[in-house]
PyMOL CGO cylinders between C-alpha atoms (Angstrom):
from pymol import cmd
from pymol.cgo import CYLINDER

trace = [
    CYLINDER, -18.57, 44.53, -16.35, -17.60, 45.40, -20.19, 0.3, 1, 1, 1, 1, 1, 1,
    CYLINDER, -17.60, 45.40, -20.19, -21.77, 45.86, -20.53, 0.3, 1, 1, 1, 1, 1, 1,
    CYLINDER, -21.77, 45.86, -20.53, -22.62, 48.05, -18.09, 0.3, 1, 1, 1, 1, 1, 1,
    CYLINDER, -22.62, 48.05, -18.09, -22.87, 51.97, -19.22, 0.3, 1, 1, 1, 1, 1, 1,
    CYLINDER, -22.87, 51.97, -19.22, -20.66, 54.41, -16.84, 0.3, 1, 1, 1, 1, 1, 1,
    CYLINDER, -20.66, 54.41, -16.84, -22.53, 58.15, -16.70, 0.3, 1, 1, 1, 1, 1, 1,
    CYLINDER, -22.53, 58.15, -16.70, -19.77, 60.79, -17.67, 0.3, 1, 1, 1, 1, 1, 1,
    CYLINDER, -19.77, 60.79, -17.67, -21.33, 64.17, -15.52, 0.3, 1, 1, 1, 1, 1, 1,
    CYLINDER, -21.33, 64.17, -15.52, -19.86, 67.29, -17.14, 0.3, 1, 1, 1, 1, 1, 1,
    CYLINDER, -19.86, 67.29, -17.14, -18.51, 69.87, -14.92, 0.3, 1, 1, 1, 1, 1, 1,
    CYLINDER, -18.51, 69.87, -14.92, -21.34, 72.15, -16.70, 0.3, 1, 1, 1, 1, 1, 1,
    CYLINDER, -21.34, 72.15, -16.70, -24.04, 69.77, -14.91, 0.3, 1, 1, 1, 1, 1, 1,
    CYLINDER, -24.04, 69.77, -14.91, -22.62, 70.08, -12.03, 0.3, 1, 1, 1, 1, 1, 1,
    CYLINDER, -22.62, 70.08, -12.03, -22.79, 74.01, -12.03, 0.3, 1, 1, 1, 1, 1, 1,
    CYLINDER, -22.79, 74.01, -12.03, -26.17, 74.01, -12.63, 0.3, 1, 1, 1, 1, 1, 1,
    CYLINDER, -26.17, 74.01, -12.63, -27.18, 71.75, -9.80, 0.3, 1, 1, 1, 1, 1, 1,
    CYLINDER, -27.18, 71.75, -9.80, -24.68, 73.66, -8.15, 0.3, 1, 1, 1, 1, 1, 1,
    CYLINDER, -24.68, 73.66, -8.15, -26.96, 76.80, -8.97, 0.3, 1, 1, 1, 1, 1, 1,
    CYLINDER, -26.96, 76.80, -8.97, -30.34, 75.37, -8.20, 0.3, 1, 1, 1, 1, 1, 1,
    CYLINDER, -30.34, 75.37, -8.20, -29.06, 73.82, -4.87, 0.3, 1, 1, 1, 1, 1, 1,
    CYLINDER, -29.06, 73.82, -4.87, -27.39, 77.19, -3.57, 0.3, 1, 1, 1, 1, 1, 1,
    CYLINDER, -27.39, 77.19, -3.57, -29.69, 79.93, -5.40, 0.3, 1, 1, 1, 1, 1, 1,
    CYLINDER, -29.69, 79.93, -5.40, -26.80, 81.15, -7.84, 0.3, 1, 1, 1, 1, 1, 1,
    CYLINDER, -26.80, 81.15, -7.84, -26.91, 81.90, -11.44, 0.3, 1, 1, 1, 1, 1, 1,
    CYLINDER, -26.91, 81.90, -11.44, -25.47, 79.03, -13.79, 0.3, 1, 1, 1, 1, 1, 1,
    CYLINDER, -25.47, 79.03, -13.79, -23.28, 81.28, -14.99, 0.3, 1, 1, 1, 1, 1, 1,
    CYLINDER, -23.28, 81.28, -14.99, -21.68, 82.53, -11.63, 0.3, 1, 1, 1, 1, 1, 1,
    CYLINDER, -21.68, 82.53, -11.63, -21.56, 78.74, -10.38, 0.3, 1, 1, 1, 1, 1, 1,
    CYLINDER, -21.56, 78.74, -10.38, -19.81, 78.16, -13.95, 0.3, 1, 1, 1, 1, 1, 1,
    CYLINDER, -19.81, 78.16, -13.95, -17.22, 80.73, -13.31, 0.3, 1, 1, 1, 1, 1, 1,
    CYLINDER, -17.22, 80.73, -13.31, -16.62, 79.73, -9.65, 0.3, 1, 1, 1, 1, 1, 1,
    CYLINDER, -16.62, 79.73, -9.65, -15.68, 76.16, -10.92, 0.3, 1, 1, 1, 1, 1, 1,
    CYLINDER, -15.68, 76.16, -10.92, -14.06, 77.47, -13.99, 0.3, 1, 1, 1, 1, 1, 1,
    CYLINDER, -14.06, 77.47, -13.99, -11.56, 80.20, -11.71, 0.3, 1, 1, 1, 1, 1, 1,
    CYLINDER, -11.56, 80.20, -11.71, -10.72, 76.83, -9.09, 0.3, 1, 1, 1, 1, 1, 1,
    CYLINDER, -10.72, 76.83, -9.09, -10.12, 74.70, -12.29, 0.3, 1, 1, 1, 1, 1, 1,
    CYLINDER, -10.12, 74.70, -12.29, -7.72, 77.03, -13.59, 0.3, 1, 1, 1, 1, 1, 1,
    CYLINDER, -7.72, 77.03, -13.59, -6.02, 77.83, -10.05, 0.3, 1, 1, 1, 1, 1, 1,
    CYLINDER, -6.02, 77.83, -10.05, -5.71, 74.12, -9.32, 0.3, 1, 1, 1, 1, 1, 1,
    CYLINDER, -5.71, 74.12, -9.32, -3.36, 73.76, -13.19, 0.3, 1, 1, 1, 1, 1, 1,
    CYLINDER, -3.36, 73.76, -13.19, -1.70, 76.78, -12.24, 0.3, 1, 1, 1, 1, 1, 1,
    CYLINDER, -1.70, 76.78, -12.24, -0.33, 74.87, -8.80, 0.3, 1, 1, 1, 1, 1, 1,
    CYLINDER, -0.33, 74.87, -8.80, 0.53, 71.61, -10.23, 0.3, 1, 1, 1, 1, 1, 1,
    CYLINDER, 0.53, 71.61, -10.23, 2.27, 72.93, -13.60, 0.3, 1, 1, 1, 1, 1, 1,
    CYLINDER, 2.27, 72.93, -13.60, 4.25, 75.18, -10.43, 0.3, 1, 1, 1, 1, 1, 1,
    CYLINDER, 4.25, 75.18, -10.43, 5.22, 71.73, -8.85, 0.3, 1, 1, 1, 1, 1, 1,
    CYLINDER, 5.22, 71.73, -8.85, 2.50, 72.00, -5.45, 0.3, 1, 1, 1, 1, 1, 1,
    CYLINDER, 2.50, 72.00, -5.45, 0.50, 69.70, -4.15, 0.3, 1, 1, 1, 1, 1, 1,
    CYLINDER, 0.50, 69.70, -4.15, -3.31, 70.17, -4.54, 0.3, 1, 1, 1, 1, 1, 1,
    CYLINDER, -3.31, 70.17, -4.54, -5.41, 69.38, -1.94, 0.3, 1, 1, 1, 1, 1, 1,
    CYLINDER, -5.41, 69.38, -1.94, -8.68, 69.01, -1.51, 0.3, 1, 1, 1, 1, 1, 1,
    CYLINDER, -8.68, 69.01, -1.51, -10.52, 68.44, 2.13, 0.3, 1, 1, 1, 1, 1, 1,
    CYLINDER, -10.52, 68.44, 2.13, -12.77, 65.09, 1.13, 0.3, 1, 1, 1, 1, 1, 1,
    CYLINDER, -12.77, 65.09, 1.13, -11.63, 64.20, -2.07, 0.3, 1, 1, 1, 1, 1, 1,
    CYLINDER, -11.63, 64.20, -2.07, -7.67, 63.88, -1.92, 0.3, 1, 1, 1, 1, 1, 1,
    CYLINDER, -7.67, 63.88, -1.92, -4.82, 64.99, -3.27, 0.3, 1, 1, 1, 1, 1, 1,
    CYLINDER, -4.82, 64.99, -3.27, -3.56, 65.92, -6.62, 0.3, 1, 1, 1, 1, 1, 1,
    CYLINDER, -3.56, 65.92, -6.62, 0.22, 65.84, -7.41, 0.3, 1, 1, 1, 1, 1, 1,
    CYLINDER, 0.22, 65.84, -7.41, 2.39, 65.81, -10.34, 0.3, 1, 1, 1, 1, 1, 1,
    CYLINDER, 2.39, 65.81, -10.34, 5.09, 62.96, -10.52, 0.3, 1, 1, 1, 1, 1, 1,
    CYLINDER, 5.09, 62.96, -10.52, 7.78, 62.62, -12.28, 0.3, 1, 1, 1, 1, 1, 1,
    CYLINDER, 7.78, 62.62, -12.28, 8.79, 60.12, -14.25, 0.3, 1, 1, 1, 1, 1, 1,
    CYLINDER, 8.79, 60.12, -14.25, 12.25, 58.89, -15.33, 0.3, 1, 1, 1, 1, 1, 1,
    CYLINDER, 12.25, 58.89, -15.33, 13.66, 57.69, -18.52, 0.3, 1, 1, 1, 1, 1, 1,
    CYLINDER, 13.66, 57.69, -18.52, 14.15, 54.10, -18.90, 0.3, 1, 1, 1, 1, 1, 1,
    CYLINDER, 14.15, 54.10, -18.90, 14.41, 51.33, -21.39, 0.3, 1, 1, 1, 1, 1, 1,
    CYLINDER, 14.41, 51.33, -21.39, 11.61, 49.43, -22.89, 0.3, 1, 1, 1, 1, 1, 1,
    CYLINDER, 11.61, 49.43, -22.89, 10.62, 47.00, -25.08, 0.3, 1, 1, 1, 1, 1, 1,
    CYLINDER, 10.62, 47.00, -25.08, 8.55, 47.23, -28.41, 0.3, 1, 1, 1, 1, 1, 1,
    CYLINDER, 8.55, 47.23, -28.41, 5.90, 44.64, -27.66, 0.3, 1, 1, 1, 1, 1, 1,
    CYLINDER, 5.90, 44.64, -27.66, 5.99, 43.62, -31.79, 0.3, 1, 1, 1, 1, 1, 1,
    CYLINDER, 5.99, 43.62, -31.79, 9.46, 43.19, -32.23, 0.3, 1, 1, 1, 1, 1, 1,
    CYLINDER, 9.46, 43.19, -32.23, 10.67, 42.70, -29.14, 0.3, 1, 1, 1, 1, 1, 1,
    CYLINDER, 10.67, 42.70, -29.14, 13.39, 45.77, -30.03, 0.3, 1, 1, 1, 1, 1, 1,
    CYLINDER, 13.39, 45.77, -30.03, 14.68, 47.60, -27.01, 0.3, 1, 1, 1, 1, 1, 1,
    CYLINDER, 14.68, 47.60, -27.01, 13.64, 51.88, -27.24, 0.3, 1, 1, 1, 1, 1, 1,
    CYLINDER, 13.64, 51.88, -27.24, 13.98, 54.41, -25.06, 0.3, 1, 1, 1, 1, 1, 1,
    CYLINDER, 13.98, 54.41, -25.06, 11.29, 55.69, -23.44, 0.3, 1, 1, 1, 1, 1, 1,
    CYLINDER, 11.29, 55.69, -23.44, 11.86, 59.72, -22.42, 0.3, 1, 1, 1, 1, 1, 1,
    CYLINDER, 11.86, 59.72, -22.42, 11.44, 61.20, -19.05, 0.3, 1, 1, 1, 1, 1, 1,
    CYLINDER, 11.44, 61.20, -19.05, 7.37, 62.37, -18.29, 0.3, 1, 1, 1, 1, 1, 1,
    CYLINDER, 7.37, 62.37, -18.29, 5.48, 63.84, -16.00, 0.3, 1, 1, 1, 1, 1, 1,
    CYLINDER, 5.48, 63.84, -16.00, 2.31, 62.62, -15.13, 0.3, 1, 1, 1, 1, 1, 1,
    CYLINDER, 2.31, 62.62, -15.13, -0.72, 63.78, -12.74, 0.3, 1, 1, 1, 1, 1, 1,
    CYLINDER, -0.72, 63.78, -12.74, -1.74, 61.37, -9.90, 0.3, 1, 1, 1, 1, 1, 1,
    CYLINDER, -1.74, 61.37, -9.90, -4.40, 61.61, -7.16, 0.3, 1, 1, 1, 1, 1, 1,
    CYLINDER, -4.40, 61.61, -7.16, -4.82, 60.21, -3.95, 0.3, 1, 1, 1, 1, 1, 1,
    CYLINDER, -4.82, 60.21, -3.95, -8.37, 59.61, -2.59, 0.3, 1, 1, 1, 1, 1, 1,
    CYLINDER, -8.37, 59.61, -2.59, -8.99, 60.56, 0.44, 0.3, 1, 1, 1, 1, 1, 1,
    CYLINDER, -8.99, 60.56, 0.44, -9.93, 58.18, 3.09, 0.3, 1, 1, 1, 1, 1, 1,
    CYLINDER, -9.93, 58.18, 3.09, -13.97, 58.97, 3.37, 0.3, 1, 1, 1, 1, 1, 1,
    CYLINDER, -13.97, 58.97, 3.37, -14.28, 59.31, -0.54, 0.3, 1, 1, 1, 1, 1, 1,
    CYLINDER, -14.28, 59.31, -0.54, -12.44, 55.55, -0.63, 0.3, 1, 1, 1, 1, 1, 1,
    CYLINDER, -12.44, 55.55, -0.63, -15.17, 54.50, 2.34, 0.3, 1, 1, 1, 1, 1, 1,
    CYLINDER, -15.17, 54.50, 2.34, -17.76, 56.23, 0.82, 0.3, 1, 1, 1, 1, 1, 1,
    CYLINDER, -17.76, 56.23, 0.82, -16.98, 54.07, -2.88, 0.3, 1, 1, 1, 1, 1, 1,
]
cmd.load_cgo(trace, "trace")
């Protein structure tokens, strides 16, 4: 599985076949995704729940402080309190894959 190459699409790429599919400029398509990219931050850093019909749902979690161990030494450290983004696929992009 380590050999096999994984194709990164930009959200650039996407704009443009965006554009060509729909018979929009690149650069309207661009700021469409741009504006919802932006909007979607703005909710989560506010503490909502993003979602999105056919893909899933964004959230931001948080996550307490707790002890750990340094995996050298075998030291105890604390680790602080996080936050950290999770999605949830929805159920026909987890069919679909």
């Amino acid at each position: 599985m380590a050999d096999e190459k994984v194709l990164t699409v930009a959200l650039t790429k996407m704009a443009a076949d965006l554009a060509a599919k729909h018979d929009m400029s690149k650069k309207a398509v661009s700021t469409l995704l741009g504006d919802f990219v932006e909007m979607t931050v703005k909710n989560l850093k506010k503490g909502n729940k993003v979602r999105i019909t056919g893909l899933g749902i964004f959230q931001v979690k948080k996550r307490p402080a707790r002890l750990g161990r340094n995996p050298l030494t075998g030291e105890q450290i604390k680790i602080k309190a996080s936050k950290k983004l999770a999605f949830r696929a929805a159920k026909e992009v987890k069919e679909a894959i």
